[in-house]
Structure formats: C-alpha cells, structure tokens
N, C-alpha and C positions, 0 to 999 in steps of 0.2 A: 386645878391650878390655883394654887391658894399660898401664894409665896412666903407668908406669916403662920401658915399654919394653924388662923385660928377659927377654921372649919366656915368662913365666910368671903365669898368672893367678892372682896370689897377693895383691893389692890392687885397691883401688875408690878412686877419685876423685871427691868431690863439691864441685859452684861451687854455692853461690847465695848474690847479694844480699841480705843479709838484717841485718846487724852494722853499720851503718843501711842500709836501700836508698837508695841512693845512685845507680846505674848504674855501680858500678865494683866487682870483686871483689876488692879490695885490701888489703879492711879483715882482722882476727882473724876465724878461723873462716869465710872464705867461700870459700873453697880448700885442700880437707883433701883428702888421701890417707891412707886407713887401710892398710897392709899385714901380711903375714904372716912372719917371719922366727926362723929357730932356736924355734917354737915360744913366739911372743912377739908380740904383738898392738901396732903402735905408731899412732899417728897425728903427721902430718906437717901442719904448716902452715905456708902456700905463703908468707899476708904477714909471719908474723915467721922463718921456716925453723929452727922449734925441732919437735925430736921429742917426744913424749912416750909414753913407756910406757903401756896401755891396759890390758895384762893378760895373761897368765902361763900357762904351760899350754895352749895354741891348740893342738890337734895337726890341724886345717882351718879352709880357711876356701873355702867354697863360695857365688860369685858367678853367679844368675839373674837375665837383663835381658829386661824387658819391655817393649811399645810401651802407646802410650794406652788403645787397645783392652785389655790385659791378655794378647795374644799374645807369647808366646815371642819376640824377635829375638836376634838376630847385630848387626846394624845402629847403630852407633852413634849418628849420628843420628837416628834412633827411638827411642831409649829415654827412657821417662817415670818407669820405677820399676828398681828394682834391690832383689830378694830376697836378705840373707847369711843365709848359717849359718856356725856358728861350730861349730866341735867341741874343747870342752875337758876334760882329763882331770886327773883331782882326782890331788892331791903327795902322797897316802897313801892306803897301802893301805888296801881295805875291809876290817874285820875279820873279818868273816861267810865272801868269796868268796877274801881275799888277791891279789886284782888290785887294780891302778887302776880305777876309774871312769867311763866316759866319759860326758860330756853334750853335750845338743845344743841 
C-alpha cells in the first residue's frame, strides 16, 4: 500500500464522500494523502492539489491495515481501518536528560 508509488511506505491515502455526500470524491477533503517527508508531516489534497504542512518533527510514521474483522491484512481491498503512529521528537533539549525527546 503505497499510494505515491514511490516504493516507500511513508504515506496513507484516504477517499470518502463525505464534504457533501454526493457520490463523487471531488469535493475538499475527500481525497487526502498524508505523507512523511525530511521529518515533516504534510497533507495533500487531491480536489484542490494544495499541500499543507501538518507538523514538524515526524522522525516515523508507522502504517497497520486492517480488514472488517480487525485482522492484520496485506490486502488492499480488504482494508476497513488503518492504525498510524506517529513518532515525534521535541526541537529542545530535555534539560534534566540533554537529549531530544521522543513521543509516540
């Protein structure tokens, strides 16, 4: 599942009718692509093709797709749901440990 095609799972693509249902995904918001890039979270939509910055600091982003059941697939056609994680790491140091931070 690789909705950019560019052999990296580093984004999720979501359709639905919903910005009126209508029967058409055409409208704002009914065809987003979120991806991961340089540690920068954007989302992409499909009916006006403007990006917009999401948020800063991503250092993952971890895509689990599910069927109806709630079983694990592969299967793109079968998927009902889709689990992210996000892993972001705070722009200052802690001042107790002197690392970055990581959160999930």
């Amino acid at each position: 599942m690789d909705p950019q095609g560019s052999g990296q799972h580093n984004a999720v693509r979501i359709q639905s009718d919903n910005n009126p249902p209508n029967g058409s995904l055409a409208d704002p918001f009914e065809d987003v692509t979120f991806s991961l890039s340089n540690n920068t979270l954007t989302l992409q939509d499909a009916a006006t093709g403007s990006t917009t910055e999401v948020a800063q600091n991503i250092s993952g982003l971890q895509l689990s797709y599910f069927d109806a059941s709630g079983n694990a697939t592969a299967a793109s056609a079968e998927v009902a749901r889709v689990q992210v994680t996000l892993t972001g790491v705070s722009s200052h140091l802690d001042p107790n440990t002197r690392q970055l931070r990581t959160f999930h």
